[in-house]
N, CA, C and O of each residue as an XYZ file, in Angstrom:
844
protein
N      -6.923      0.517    -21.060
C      -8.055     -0.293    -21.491
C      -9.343      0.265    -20.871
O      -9.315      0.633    -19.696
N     -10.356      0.342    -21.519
C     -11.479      0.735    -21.222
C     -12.629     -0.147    -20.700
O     -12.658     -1.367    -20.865
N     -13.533      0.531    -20.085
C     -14.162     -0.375    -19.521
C     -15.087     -1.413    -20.223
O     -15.481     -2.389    -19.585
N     -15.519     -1.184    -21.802
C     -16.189     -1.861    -22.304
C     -15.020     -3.433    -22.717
O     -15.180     -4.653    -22.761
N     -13.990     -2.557    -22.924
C     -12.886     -3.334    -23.085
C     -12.338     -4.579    -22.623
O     -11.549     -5.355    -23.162
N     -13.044     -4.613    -21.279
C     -12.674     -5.752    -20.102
C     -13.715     -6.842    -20.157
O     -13.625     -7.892    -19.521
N     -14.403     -6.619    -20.712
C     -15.921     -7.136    -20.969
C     -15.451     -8.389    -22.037
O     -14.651     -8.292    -22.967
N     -16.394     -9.883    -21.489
C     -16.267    -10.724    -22.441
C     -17.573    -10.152    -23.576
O     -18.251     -9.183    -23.233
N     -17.795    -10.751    -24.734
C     -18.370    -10.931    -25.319
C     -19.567    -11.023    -25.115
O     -20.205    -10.412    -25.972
N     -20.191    -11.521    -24.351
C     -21.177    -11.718    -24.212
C     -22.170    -10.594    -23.143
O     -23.215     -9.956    -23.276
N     -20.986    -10.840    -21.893
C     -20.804     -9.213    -21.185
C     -21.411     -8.205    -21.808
O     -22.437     -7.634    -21.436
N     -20.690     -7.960    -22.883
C     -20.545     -6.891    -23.391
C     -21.864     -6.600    -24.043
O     -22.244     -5.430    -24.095
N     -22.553     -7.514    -24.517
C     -23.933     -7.628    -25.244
C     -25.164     -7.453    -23.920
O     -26.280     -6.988    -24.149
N     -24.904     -7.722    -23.114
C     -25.491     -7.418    -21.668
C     -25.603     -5.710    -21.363
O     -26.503     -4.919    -21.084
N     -24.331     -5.664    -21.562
C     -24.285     -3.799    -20.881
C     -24.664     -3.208    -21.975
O     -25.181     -2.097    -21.859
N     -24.482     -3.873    -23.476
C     -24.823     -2.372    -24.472
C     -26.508     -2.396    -24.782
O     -27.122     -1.540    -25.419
N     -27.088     -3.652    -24.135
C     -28.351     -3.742    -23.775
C     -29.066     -2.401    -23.163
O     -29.969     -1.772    -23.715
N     -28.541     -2.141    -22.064
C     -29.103     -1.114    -21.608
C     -28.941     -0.069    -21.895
O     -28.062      0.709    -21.525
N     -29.926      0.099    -22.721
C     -30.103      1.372    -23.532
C     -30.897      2.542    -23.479
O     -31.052      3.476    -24.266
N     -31.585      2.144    -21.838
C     -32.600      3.460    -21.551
C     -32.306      3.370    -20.056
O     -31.934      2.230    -19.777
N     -32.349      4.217    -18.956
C     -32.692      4.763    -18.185
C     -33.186      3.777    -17.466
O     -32.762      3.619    -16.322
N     -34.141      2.955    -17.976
C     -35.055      2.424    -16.798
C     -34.298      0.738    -17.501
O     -34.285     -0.228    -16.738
N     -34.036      0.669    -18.168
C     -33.078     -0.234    -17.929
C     -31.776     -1.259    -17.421
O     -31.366     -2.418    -17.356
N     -31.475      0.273    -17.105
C     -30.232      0.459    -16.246
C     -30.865      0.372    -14.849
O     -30.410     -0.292    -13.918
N     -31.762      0.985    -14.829
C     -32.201      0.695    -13.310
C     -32.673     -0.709    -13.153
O     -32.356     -1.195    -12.067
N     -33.360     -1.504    -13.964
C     -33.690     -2.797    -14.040
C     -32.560     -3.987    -13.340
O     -32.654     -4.821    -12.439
N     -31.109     -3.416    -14.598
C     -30.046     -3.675    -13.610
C     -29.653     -4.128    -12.176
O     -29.424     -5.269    -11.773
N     -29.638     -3.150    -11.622
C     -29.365     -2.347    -10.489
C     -30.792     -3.154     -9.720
O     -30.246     -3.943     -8.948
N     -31.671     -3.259     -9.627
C     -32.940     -3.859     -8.934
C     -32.891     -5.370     -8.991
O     -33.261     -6.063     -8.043
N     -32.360     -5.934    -10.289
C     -31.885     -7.391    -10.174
C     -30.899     -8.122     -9.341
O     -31.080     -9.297     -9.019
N     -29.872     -7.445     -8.995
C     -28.828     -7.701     -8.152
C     -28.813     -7.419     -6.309
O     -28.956     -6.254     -5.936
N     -28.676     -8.284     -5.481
C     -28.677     -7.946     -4.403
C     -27.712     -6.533     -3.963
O     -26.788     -6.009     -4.586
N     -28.377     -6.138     -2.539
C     -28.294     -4.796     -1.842
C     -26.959     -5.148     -1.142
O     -27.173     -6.104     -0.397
N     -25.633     -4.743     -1.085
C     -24.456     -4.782     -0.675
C     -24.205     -4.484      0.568
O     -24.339     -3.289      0.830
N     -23.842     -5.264      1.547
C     -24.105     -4.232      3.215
C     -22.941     -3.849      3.578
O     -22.838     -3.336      4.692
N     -21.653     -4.011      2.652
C     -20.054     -3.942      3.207
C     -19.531     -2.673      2.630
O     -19.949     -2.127      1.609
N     -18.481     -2.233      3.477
C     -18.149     -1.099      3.130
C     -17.763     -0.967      1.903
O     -18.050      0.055      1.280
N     -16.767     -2.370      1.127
C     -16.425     -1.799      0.057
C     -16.794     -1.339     -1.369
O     -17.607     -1.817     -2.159
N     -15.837     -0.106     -1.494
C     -16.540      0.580     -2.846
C     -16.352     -0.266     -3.861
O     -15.295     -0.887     -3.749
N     -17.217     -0.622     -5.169
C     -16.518     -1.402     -6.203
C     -16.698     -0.103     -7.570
O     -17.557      0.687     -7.961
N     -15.743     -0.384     -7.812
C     -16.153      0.187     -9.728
C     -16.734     -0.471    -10.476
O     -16.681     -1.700    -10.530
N     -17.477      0.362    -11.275
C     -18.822      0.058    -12.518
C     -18.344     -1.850    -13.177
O     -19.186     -2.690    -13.494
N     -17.106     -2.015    -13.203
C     -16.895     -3.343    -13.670
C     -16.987     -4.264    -12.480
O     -17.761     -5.205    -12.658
N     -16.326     -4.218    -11.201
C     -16.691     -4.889    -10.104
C     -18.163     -4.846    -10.247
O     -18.583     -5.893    -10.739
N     -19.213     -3.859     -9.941
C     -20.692     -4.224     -9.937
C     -21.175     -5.128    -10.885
O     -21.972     -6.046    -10.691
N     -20.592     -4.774    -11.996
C     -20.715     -6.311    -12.917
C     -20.740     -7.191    -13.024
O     -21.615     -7.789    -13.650
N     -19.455     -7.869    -12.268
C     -18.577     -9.226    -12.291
C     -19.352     -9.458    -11.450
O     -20.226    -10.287    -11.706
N     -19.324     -8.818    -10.142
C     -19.640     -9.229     -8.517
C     -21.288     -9.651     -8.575
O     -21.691    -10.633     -7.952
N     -22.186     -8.810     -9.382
C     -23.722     -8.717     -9.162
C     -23.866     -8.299     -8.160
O     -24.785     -8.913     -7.617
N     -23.342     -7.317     -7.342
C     -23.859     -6.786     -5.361
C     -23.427     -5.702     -6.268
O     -22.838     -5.742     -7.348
N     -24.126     -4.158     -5.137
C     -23.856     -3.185     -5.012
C     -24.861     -2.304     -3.839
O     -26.086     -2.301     -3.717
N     -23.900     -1.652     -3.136
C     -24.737     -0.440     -2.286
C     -25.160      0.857     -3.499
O     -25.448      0.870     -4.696
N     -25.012      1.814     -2.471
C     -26.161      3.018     -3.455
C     -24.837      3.705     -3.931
O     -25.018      4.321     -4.981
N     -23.632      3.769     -3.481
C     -22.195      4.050     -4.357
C     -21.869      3.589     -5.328
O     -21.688      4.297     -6.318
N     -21.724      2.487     -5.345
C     -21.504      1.471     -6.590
C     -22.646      1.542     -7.566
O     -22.452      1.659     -8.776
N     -23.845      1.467     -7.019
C     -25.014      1.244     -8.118
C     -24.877      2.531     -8.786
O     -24.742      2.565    -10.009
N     -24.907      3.774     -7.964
C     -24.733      4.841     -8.981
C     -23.417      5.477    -10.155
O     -23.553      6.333    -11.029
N     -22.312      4.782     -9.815
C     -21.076      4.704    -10.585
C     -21.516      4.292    -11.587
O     -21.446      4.679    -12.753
N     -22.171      3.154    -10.916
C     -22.320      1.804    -12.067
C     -23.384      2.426    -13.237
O     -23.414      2.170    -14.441
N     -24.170      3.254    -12.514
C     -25.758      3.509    -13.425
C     -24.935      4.690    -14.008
O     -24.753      4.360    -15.180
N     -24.088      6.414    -13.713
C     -23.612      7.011    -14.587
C     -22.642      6.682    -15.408
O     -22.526      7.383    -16.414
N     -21.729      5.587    -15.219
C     -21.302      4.204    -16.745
C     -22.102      4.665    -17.843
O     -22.081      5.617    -18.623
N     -22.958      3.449    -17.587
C     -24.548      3.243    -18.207
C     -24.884      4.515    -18.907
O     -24.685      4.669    -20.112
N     -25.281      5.215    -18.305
C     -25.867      6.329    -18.312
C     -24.632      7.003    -19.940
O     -24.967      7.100    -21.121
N     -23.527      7.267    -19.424
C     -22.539      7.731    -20.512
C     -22.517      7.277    -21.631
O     -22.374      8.153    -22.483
N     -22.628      5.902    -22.150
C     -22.629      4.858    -22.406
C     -23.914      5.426    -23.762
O     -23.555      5.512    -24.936
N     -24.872      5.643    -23.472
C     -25.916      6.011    -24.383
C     -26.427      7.761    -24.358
O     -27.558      8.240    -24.448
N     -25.457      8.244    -24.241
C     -24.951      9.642    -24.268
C     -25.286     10.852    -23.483
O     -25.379     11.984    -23.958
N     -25.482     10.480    -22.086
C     -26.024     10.931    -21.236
C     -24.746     11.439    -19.852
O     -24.375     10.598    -19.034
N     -24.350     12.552    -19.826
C     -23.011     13.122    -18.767
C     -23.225     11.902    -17.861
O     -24.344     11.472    -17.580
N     -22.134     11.404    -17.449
C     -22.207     10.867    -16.096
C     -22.205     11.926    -14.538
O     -21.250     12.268    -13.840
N     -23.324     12.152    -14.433
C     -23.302     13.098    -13.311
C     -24.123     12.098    -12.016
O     -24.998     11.237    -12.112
N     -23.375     12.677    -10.796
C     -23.832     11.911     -9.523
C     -24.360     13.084     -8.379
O     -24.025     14.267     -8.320
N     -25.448     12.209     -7.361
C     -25.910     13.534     -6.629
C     -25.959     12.877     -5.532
O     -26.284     11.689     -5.528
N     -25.606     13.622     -4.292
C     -25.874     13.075     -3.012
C     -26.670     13.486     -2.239
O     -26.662     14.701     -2.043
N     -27.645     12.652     -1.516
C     -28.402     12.957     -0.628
C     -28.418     13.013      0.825
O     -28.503     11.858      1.242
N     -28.389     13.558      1.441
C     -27.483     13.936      2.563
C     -28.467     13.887      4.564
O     -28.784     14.892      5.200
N     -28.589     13.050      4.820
C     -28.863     12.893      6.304
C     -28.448     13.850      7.112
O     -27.303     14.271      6.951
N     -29.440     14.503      8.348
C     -29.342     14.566      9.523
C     -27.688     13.687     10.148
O     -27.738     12.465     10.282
N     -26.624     14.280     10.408
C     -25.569     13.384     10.795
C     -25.800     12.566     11.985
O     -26.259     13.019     13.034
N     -25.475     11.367     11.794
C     -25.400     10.381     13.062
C     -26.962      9.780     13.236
O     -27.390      9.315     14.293
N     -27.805      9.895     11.856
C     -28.871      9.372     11.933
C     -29.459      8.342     11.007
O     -30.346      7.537     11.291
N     -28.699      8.517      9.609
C     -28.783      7.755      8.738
C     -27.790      7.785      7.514
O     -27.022      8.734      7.668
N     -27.588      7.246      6.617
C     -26.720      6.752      5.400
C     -26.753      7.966      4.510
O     -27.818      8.564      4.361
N     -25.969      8.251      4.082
C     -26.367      9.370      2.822
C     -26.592      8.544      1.822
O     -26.154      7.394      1.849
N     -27.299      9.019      0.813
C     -27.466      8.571     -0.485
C     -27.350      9.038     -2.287
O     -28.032      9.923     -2.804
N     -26.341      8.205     -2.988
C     -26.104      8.248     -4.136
C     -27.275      7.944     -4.818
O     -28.089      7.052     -4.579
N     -27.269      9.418     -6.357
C     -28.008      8.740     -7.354
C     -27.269      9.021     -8.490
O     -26.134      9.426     -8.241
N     -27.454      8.965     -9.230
C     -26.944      8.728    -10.853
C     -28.041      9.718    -11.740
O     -29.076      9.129    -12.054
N     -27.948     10.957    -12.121
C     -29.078     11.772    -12.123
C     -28.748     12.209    -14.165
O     -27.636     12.495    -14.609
N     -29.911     12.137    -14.928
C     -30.048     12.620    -16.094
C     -30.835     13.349    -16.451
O     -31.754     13.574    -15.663
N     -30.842     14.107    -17.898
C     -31.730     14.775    -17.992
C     -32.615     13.905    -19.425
O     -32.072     13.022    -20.089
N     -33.820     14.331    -19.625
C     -34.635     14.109    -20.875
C     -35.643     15.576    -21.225
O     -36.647     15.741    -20.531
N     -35.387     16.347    -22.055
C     -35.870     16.972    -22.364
C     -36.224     18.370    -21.227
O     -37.291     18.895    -20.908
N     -34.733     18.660    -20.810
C     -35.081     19.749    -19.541
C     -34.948     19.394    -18.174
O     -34.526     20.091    -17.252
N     -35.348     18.253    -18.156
C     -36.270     17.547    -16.798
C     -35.198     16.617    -16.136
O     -34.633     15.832    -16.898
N     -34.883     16.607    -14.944
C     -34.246     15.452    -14.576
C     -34.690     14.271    -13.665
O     -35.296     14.461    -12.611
N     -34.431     13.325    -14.026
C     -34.554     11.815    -13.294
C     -33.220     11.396    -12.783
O     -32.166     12.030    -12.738
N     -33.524     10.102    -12.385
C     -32.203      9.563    -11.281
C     -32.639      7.836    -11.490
O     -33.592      7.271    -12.026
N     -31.678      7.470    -10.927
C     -30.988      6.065    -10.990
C     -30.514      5.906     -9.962
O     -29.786      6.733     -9.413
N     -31.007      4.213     -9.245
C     -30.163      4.234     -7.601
C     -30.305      2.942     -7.209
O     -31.324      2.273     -7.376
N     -29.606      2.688     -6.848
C     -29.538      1.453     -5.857
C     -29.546      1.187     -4.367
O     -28.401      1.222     -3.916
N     -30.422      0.947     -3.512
C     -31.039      1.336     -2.367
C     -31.199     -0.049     -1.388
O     -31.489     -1.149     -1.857
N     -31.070      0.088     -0.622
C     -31.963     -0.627      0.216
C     -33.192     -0.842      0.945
O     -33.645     -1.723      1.675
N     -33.575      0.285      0.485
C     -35.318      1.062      0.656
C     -35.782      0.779     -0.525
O     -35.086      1.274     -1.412
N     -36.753      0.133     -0.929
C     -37.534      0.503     -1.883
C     -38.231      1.669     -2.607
O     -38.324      1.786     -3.829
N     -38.623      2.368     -1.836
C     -38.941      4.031     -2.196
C     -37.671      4.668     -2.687
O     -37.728      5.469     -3.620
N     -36.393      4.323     -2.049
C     -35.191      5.479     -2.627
C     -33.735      4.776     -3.704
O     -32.518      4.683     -3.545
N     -34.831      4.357     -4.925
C     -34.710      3.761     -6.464
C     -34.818      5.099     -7.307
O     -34.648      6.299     -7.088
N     -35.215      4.239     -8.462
C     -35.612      5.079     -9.624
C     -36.793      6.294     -9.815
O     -37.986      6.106     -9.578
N     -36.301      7.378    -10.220
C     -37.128      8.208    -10.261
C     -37.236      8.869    -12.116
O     -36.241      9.063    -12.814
N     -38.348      9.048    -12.460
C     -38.548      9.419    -13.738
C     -38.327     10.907    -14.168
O     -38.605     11.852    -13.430
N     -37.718     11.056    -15.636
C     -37.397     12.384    -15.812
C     -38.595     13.467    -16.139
O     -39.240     13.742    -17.150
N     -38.569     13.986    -14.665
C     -40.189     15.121    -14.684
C     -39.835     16.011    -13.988
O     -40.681     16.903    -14.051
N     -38.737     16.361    -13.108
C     -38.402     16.970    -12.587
C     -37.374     18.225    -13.151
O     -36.406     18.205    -13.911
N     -38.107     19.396    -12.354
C     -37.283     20.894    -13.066
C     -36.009     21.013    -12.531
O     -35.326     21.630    -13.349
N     -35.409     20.740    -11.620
C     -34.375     21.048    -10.645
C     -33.265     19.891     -9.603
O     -33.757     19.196     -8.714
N     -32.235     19.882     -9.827
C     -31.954     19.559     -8.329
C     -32.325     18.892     -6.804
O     -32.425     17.834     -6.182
N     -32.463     20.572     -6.697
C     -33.752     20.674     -5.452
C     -34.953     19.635     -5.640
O     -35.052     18.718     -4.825
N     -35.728     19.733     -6.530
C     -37.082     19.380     -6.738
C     -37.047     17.731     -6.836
O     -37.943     17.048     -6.339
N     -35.843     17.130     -7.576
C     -35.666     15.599     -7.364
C     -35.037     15.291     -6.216
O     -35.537     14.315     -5.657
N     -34.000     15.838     -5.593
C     -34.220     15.684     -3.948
C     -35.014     15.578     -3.259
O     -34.850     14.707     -2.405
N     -36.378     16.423     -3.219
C     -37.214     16.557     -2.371
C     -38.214     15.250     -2.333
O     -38.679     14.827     -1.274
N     -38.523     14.585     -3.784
C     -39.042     13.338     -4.188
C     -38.866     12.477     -3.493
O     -39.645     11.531     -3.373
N     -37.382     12.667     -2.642
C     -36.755     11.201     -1.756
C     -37.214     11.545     -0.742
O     -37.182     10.676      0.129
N     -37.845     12.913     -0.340
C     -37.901     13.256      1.180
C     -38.853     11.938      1.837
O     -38.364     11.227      2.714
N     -39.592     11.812      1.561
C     -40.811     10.751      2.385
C     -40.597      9.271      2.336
O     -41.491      8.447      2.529
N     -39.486      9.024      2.093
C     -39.364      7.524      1.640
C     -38.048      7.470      2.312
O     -37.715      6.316      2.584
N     -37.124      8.471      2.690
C     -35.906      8.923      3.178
C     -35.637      8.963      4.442
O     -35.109     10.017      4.797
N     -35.870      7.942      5.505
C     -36.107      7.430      6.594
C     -34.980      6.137      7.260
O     -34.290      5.344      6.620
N     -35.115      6.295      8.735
C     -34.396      5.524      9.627
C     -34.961      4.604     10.238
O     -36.105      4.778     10.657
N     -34.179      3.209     10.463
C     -34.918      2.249     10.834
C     -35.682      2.340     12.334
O     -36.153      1.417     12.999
N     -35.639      3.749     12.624
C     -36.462      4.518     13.918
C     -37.730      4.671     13.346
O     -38.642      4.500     14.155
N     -38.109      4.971     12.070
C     -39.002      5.706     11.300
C     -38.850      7.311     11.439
O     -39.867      8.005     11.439
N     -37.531      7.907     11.561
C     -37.387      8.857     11.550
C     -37.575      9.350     10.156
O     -37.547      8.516      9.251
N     -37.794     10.804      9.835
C     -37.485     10.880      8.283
C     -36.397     11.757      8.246
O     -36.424     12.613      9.131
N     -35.744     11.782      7.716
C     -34.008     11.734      7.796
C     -33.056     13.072      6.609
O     -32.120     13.835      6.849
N     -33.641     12.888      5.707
C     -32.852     13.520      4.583
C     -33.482     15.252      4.933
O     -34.497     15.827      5.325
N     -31.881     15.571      4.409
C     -31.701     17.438      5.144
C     -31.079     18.107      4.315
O     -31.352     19.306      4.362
N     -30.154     17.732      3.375
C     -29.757     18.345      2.289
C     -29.168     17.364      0.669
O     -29.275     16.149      0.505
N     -28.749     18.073     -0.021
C     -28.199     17.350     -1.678
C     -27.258     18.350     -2.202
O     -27.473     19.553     -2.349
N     -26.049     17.609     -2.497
C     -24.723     17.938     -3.516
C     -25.902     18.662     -4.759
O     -27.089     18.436     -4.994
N     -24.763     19.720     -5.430
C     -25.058     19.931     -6.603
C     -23.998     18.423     -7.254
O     -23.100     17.786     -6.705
N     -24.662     18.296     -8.687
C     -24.195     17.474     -9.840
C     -22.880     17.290     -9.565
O     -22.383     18.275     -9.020
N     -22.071     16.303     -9.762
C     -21.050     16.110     -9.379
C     -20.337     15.103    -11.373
O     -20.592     14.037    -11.933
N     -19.693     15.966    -11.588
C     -19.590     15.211    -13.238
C     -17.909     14.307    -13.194
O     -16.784     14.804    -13.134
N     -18.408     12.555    -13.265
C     -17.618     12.276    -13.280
C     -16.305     12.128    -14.221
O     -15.312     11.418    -14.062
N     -16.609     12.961    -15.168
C     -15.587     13.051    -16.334
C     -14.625     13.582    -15.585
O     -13.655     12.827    -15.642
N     -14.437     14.386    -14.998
C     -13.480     15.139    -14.379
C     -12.549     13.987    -13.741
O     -11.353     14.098    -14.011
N     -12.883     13.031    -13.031
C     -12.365     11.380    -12.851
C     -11.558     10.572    -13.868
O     -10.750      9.738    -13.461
N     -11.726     10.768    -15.058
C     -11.515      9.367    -16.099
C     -10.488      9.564    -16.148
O      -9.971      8.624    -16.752
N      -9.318     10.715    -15.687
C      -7.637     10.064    -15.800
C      -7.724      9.021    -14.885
O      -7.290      7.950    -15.308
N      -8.246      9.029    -13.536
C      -8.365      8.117    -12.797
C      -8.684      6.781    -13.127
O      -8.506      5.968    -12.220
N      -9.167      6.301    -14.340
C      -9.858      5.648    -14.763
C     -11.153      4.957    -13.779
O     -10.913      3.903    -13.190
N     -12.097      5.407    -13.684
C     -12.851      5.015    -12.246
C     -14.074      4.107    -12.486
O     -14.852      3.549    -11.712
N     -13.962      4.160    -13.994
C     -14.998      2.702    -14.230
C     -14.242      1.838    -13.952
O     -15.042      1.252    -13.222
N     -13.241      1.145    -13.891
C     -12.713     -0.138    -13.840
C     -11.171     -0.019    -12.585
O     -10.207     -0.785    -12.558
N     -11.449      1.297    -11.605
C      -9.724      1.275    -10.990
C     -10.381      1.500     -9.522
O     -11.252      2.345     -9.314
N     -10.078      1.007     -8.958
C     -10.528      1.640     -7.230
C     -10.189      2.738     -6.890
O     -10.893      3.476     -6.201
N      -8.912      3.060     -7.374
C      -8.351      4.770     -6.559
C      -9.325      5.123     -7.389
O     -10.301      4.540     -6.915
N      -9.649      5.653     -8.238
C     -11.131      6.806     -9.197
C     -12.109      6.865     -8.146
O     -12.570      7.931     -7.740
N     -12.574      5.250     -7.505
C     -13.782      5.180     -6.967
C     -13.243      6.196     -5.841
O     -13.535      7.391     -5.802
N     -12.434      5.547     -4.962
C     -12.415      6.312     -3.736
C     -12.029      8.056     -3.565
O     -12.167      8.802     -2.595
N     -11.488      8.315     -4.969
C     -11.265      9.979     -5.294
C     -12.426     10.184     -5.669
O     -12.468     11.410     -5.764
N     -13.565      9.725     -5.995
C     -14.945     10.374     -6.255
C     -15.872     10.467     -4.970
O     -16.836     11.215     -4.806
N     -15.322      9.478     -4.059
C     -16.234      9.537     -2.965
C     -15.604     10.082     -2.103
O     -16.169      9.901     -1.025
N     -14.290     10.945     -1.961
C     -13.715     11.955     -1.143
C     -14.645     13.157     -1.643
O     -15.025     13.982     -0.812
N     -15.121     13.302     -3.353
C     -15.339     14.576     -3.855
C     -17.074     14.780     -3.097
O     -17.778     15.761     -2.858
N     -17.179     13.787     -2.976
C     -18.783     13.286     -2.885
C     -18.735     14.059     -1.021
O     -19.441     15.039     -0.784
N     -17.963     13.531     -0.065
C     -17.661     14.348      1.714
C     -17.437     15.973      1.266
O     -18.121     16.875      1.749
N     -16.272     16.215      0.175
C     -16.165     17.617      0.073
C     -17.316     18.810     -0.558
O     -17.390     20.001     -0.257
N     -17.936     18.234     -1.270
C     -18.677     19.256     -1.944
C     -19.859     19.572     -1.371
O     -20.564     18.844     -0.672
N     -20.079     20.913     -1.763
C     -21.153     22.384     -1.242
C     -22.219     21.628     -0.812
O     -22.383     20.789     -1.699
N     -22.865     21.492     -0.126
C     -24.460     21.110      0.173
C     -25.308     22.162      0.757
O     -25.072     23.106      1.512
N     -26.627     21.604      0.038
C     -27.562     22.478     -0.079
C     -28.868     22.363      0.695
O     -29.711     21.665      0.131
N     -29.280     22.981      2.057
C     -30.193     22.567      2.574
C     -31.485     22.270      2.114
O     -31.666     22.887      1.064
N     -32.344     21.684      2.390
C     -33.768     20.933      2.263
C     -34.309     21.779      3.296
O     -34.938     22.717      2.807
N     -34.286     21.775      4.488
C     -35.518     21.981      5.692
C     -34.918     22.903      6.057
O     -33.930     23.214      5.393
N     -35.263     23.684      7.221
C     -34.531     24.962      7.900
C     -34.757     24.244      9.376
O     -35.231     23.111      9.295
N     -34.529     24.663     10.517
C     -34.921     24.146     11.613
C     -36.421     24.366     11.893
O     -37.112     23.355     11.772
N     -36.832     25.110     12.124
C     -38.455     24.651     12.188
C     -39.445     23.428     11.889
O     -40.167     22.762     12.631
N     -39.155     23.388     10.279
C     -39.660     22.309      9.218
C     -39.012     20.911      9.985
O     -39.602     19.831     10.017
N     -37.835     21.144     10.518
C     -37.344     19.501     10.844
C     -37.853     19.703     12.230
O     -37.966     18.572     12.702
N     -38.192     20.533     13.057
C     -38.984     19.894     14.528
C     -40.241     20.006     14.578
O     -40.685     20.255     15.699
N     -41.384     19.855     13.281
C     -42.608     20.210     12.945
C     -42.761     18.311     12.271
O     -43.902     17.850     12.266
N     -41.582     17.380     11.762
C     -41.935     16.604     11.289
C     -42.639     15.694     11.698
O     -43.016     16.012     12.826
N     -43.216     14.285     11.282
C     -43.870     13.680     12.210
C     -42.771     12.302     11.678
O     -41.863     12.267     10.848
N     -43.335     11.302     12.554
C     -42.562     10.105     12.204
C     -43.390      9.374     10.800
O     -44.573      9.599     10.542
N     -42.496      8.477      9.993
C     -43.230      7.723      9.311
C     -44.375      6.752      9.652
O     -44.333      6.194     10.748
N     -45.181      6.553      8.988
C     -46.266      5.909      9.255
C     -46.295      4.099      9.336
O     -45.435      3.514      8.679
N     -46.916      3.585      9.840
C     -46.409      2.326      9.632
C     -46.508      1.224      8.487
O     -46.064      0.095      8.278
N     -47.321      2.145      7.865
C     -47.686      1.307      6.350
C     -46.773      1.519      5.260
O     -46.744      0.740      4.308
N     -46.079      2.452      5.335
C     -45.322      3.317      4.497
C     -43.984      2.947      5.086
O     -43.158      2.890      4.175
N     -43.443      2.667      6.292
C     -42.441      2.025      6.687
C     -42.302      0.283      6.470
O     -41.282     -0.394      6.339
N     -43.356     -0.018      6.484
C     -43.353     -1.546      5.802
C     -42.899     -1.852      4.432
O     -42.032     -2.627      4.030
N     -43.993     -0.756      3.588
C     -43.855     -0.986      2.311
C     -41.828     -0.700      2.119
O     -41.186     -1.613      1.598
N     -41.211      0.368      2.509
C     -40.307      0.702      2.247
C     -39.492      0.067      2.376
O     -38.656      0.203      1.483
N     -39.085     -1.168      3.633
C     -38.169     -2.301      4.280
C     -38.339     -3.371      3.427
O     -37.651     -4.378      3.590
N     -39.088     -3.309      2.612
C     -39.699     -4.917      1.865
C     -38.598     -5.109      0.863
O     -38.418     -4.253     -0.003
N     -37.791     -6.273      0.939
C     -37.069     -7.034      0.554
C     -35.778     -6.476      0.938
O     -34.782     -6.917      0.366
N     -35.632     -5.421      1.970
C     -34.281     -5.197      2.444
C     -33.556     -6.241      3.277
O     -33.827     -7.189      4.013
N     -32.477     -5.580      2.786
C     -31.185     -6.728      3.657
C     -30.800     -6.051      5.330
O     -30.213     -4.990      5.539
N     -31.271     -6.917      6.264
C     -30.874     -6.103      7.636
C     -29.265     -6.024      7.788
O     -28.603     -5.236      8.464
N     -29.051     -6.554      7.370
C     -26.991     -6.106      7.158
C     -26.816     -5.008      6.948
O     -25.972     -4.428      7.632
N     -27.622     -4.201      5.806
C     -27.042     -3.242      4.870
C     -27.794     -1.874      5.894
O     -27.550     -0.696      5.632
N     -28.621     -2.251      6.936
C     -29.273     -0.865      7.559
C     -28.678     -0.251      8.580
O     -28.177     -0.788      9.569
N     -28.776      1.505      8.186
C     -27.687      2.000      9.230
C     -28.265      2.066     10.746
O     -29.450      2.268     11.009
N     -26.965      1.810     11.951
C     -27.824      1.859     13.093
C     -27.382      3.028     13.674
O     -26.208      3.257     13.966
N     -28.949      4.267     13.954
C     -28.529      5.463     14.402
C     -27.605      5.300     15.670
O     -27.500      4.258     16.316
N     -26.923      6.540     15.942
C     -26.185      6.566     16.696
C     -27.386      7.182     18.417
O     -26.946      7.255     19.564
N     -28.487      7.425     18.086
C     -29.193      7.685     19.089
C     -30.509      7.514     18.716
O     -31.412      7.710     19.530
């Protein structure tokens, strides 16, 4: 059974709603920020209304498939032992790629499809990509990660899929952002820009550095 499949009726008129990009993110911004470890699949984010930035992005490359767009996922990758890595849900429109996310930062959401590269929509998160130190945090990003390769798993609607995508998500290649120089040249976030970013976060869901 498929995931549209599980869907009441009405459900179902809900999800085939979202039919653009920024819809799906609309989604994902309506529902509270998840602070618990567990992973849910694209139908749990549904039922439940919670999701962290794992779930929201499962949930958003669903979506994303859904109105004919690869389900591809990208990770954004912390300084270790300093902050959270982060899932997005990444598409293209005309060349260009954008992303989809579910955050607990306000800055590290939705981003619009203008971007040439990878790299280049990674780097978008750099300044908003911060520790509740005001450190700024993010150091590298997964290439595309396509969850088709998943769907024997069935991972819209099965937990083992989820948790075999987020083993693939620890294993795969990453690609640096900064070199060492660039990261002991940084400065801390500012305090206006650290305000704006915490606004309407859940203190449950924030990671506490290890130093």
């Amino acid at each position: 059974m498929t995931f549209e499949q599980q869907l009441s009726a009405d459900a179902l008129h809900q999800f085939q709603s979202m039919d653009t990009p920024q819809k799906i993110q609309a989604f994902l911004d309506s529902i509270p920020y998840s602070p618990d470890d567990l992973n849910r699949t694209p139908l749990e984010v549904f039922h439940d209304r919670t999701a962290h930035c794992l779930d929201g992005a499962l949930f958003a490359a669903a979506a994303l498939r859904r109105i004919g767009h690869p389900a591809l996922i990208v990770d954004l990758l912390p300084e270790p032992g300093l902050d959270d890595d982060h899932v997005l849900a990444v598409y293209r429109v005309d060349g260009l790629m954008g992303a989809i996310a579910k955050s607990n930062f306000a800055g590290l959401r939705f981003r619009e499809a203008i971007h040439r590269s990878v790299r280049e929509l990674a780097l978008s998160y750099f300044e908003d990509f911060y520790n509740v130190n005001g450190v700024k945090t993010l150091r590298a990003y997964t290439a595309p990660i396509d969850l088709a390769s998943f769907d024997a798993l069935e991972w819209e609607h099965e937990r083992t899929g989820v948790n075999a995508i987020e083993k693939q998500i620890y294993a795969a290649r990453r690609y640096p952002l900064l070199n060492a120089a660039a990261v002991q040249n940084l400065s801390p976030v500012d305090a206006r820009s650290y305000e704006a970013g915490m606004m309407g976060a859940n203190p449950n869901g924030l990671y506490k550095p290890r130093a």
